[in-house]
C-alpha positions in Angstrom: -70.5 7.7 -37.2 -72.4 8.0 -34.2 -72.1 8.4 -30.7 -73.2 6.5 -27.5 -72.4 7.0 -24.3 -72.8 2.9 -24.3 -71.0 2.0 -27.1 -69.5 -1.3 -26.6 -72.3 -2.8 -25.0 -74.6 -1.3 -28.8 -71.1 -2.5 -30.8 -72.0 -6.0 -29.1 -75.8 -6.0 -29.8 -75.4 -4.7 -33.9 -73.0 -7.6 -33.9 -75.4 -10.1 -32.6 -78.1 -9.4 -35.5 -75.4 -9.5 -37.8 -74.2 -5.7 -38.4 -70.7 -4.9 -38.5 -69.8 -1.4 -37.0 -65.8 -0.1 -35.9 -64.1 1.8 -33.8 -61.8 3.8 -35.8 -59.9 5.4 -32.9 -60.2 4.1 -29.2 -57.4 6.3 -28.5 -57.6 9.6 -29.2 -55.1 11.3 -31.4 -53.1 13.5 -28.5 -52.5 10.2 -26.5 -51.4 7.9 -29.2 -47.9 6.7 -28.9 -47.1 8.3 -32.2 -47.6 11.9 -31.1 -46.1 11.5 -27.6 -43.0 13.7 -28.6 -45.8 16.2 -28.5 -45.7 16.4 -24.5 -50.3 16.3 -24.1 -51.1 14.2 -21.1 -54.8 12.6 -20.2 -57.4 15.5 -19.5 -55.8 17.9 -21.9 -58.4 17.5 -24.8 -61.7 15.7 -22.8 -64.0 16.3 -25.7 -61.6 14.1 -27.6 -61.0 11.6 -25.1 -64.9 11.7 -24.7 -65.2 11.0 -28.3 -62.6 8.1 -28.2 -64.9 6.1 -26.0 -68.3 6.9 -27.1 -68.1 7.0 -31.4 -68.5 4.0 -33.5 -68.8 4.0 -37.3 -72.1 2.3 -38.8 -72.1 0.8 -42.3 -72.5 3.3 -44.9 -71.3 2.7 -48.4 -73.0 3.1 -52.2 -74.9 -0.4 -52.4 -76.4 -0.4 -49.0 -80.0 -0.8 -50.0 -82.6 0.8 -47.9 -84.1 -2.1 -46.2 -80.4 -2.7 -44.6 -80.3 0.7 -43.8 -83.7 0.2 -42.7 -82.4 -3.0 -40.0 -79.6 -0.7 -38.5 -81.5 1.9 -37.7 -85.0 -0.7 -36.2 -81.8 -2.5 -34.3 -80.2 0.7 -32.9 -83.8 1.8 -32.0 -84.7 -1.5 -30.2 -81.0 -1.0 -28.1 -82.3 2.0 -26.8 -85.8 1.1 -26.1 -84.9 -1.9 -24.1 -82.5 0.6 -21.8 -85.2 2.2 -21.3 -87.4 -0.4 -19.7 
């Protein structure tokens, strides 16, 4: 899991070259319909609403062989390099 301030445009560039990534919660947990009954409105928790826009999970399991790991990490560096220019 990392995070990045420009997440879905990086989300759309991994996808490009062929690396999948998710967002495992776009809303955070205090403003999910489920826990409503619990009263917290917007603004209550921003480090959490922060971290509901910005943090996307890369691929990490067992078999993921270092030259893989190797292409995420040369792709995610490329993102950033060309925002930089």
């Amino acid at each position: 899991m990392i995070r990045v301030a420009d997440r879905d445009a990086l989300k759309a560039v991994l996808q490009k070259e062929g690396i999948g990534t998710e967002i495992y919660y776009p809303v955070p947990m205090h403003l999910q319909e489920c826990f409503a009954y619990l009263g917290h409105k917007a603004g209550e928790f921003p480090e959490s609403e922060g971290a509901a826009g910005e943090t996307l999970a890369l691929p990490i399991y067992p078999e993921l062989s270092d030259g893989a790991a190797d292409y995420v990490v040369r792709c995610i560096a490329s993102f950033f390099q060309k925002r930089r220019s």
